[in-house]
C-alpha positions in Angstrom: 50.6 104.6 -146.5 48.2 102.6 -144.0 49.1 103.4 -140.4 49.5 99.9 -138.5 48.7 99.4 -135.4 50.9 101.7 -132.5 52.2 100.0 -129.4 51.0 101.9 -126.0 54.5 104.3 -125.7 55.6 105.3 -121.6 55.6 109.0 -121.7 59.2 109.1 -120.8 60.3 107.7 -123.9 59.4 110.8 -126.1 61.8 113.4 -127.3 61.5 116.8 -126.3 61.7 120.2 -127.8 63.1 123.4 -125.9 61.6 126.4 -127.2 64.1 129.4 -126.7 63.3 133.0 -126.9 65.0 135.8 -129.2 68.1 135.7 -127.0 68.9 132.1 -126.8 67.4 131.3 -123.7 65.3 128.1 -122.8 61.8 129.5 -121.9 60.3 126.2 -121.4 60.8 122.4 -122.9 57.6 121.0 -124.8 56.7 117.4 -125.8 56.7 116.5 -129.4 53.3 115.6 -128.8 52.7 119.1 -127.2 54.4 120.6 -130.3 52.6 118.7 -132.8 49.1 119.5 -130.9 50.3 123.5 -130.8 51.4 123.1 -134.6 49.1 120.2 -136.3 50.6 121.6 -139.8 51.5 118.5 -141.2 53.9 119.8 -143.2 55.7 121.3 -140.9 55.0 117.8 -138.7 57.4 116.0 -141.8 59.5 118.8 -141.4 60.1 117.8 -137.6 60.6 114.6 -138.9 62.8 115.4 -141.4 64.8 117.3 -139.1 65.1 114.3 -136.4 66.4 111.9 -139.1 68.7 114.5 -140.1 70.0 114.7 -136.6 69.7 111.0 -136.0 72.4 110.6 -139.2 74.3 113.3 -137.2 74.5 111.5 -134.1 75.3 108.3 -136.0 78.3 109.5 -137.9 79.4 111.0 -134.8 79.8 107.3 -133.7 77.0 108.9 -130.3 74.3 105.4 -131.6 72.9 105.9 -127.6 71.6 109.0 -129.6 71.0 108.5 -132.8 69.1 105.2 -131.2 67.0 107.2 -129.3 65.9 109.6 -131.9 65.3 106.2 -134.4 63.2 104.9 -132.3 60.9 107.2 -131.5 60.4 107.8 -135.7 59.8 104.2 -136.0 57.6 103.7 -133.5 55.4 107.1 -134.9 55.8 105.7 -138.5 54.7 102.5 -137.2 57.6 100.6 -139.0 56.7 101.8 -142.4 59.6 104.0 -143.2 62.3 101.5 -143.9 65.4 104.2 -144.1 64.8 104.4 -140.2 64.5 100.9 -139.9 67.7 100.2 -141.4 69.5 103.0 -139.8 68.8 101.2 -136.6 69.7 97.8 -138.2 73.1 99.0 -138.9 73.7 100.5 -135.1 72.7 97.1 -134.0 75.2 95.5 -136.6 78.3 98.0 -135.5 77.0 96.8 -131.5 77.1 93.5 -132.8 73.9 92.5 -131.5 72.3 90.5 -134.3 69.4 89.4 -132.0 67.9 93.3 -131.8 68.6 93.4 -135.3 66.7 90.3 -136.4 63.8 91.3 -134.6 63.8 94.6 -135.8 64.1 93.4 -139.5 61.1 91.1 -138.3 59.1 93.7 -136.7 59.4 95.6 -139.8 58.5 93.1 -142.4 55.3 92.4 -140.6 54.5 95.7 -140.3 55.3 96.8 -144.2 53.8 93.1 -146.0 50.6 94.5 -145.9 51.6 97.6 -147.2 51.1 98.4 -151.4 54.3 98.5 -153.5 56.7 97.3 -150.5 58.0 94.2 -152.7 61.1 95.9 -152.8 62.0 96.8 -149.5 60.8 93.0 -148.3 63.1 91.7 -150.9 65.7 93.9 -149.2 65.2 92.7 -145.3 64.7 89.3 -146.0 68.0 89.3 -147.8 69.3 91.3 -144.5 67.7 88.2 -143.0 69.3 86.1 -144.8 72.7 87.3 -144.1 72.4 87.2 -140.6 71.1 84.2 -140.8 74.3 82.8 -142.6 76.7 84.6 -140.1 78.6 82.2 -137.9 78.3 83.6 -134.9 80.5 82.5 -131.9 79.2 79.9 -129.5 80.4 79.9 -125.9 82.2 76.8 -125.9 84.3 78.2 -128.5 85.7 80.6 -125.8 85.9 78.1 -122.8 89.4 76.9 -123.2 
């Protein structure tokens, strides 16, 4: 897939691994950056992927979505938006928050970023139905609760 363009990230905002020694103990904690440049494999780079989606599901059927949040955005933001099962991972914590602005412009953010992709009709088909649904959703105005 085409890698679109990545938004500048603040260095805070990325995960980090602890490396542990044969006994369990945290010898130091390492960037996933600083794991990926110690380990450019990319194999085992979509393994560490993998493995953070897997957690991120985790964390999300743990009902912990401050978590599982976390961890999904970081692997949309390094996918640049092009792995949709992320996308709509996050989609659905917005929906259980009920925050349908976040969600919109995720589902946005992601259509932009996957149109110019090959083969994606599919998955647009899929988010601007998601659109649509939102869309249709009456949501509560605050007049409605200012009796």
């Amino acid at each position: 897939m085409k890698k679109i363009k990545q938004e500048a990230k603040h260095p805070n905002d990325v995960p980090v691994i602890f490396l542990t020694d044969a006994t369990g103990k945290v010898v130091r904690k390492i960037s996933i950056n600083e794991w990926r440049a110690l380990k450019a494999n990319p194999d085992q780079i979509e393994e560490l992927d993998i493995k953070l989606y897997r957690e991120a599901i985790s964390f999300y059927l743990q009902e912990d979505y401050a978590k599982a949040k976390d961890l999904l955005h970081f692997l949309i933001n390094k996918t640049d938006y092009s792995h949709y099962e992320y996308v709509e991972r996050l989609a659905n914590i917005y929906r259980i928050e009920n925050r349908p602005a976040k969600e919109k412009v995720l589902l946005l953010t992601a259509y932009h970023a996957i149109k110019p992709l090959e083969s994606s009709e599919g998955i647009l088909r899929r988010i601007e139905n998601r659109l649509q649904k939102i869309d249709a959703f009456d949501f509560p105005t605050s007049t409605q609760f200012s009796h």
